[in-house]
C-alpha positions as CSV (number, residue, x, y, z in Angstrom):
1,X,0.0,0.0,0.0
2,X,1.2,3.4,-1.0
3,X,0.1,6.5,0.4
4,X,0.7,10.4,-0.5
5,X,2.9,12.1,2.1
6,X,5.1,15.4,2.9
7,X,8.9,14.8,4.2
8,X,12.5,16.2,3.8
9,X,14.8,14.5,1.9
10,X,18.8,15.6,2.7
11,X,20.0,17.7,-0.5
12,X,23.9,18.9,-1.1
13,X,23.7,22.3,-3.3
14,X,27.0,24.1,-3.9
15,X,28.7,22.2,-1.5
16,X,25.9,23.2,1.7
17,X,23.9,20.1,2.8
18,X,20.6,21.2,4.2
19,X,16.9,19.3,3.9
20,X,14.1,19.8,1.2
21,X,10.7,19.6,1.5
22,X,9.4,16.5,-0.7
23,X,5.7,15.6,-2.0
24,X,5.7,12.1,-2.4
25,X,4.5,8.9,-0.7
26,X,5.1,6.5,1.7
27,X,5.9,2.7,0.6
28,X,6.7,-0.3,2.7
29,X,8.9,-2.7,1.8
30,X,8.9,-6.5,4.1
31,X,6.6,-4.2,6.9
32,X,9.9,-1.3,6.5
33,X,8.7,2.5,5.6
34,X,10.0,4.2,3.1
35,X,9.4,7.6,1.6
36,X,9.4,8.1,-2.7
37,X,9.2,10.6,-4.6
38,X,9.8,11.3,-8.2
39,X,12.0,14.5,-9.0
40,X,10.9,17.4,-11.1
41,X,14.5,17.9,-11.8
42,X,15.9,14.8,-13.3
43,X,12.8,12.7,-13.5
44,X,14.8,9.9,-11.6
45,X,12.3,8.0,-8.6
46,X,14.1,8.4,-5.4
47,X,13.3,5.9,-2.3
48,X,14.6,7.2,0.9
49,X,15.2,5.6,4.6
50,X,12.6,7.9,6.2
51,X,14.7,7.9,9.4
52,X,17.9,10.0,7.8
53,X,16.1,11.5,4.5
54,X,19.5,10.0,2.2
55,X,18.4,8.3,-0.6
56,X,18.8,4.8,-0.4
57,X,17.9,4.0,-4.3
58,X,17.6,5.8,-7.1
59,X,15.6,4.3,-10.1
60,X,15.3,5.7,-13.4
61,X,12.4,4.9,-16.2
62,X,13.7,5.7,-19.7
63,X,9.8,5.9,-21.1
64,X,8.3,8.4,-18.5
65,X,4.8,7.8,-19.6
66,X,3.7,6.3,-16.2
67,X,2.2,8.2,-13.2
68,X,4.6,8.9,-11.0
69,X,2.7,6.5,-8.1
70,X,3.3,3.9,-11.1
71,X,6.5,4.7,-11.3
72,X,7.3,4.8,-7.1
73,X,5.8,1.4,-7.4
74,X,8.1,0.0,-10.0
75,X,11.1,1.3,-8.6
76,X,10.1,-0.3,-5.4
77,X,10.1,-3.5,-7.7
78,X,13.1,-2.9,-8.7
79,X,14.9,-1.9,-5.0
80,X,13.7,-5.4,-3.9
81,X,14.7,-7.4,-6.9
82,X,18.2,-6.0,-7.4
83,X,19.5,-6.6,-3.8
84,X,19.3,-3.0,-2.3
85,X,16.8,-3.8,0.3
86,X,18.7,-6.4,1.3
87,X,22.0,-4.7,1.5
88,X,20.3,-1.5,3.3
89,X,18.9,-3.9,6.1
90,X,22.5,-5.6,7.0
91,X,23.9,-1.4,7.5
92,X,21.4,-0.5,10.1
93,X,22.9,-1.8,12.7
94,X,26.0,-0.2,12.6
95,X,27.1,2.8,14.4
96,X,27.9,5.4,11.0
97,X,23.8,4.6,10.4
98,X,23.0,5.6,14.1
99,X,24.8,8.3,13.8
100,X,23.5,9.9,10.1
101,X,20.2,9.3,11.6
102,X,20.9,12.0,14.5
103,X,22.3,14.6,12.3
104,X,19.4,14.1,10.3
105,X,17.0,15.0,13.4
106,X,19.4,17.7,13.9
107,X,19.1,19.1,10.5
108,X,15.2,18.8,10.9
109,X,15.1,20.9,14.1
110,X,17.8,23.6,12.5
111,X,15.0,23.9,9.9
112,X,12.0,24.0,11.9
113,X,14.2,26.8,14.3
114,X,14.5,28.2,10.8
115,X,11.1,28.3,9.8
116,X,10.1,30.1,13.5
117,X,12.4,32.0,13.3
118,X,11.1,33.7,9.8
119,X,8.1,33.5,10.7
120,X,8.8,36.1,13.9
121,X,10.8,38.1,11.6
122,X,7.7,38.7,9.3
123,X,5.8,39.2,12.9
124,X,8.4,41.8,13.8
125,X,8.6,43.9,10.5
126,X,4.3,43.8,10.7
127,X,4.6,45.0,13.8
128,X,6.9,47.6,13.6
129,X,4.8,49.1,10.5
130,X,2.2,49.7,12.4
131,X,3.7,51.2,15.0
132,X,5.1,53.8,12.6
133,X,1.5,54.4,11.1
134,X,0.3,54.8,14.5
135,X,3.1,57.1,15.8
């Protein structure tokens, strides 16, 4: 069962790793969660480990003439039948995974700091308008 869903991914632009905001869905794979998504930038389906937002399979479809919840579904197919599942299961016990997963967590709070913090900037800037058109 797939369903739609909203998560960050981990992104490295110009050198700067930081999070993006994804529209996707959520797969499971043996019981396991995943999140999917199919990129508006290279058309390529990426399946992430929800847990640290790194991509943990990348699929691409040469015909693009699916919907992209076909073509989460067939990459999923294809993470399963190539191994990669497999292979992603025997790293999650060791400590580099434990410790992507915190900085991931960190990242997400930095960003959600991020987002309060803009938002009291826009708060601040209202609020000082008005007190000029009041004063």
């Amino acid at each position: 069962m797939m369903k739609r869903k909203m998560f960050y991914s981990v992104v490295q632009e110009n050198n700067i790793v930081g999070l993006r905001k994804q529209d996707g869905y959520e797969i499971a794979v043996d019981g396991i969660k995943f999140n999917a998504y199919k990129s508006m930038i290279d058309g390529r389906v990426y399946i992430l480990d929800p847990k640290n937002g790194i991509a943990v399979f990348v699929y691409s479809d040469d015909t693009d003439v699916l919907p992209h919840h076909d073509l989460v579904e067939k990459a999923k197919d294809e993470f399963v039948k190539r191994g990669v599942f497999e292979r992603w299961k025997e790293k999650c016990d060791m400590e580099s995974y434990q410790l992507t997963n915190k900085m991931f967590n960190a990242y997400k709070k930095a960003e959600s700091l991020r987002e309060r913090q803009k938002e009291l900037v826009q708060r601040e800037i209202e609020e000082n308008r008005r007190q000029q058109d009041n004063g």
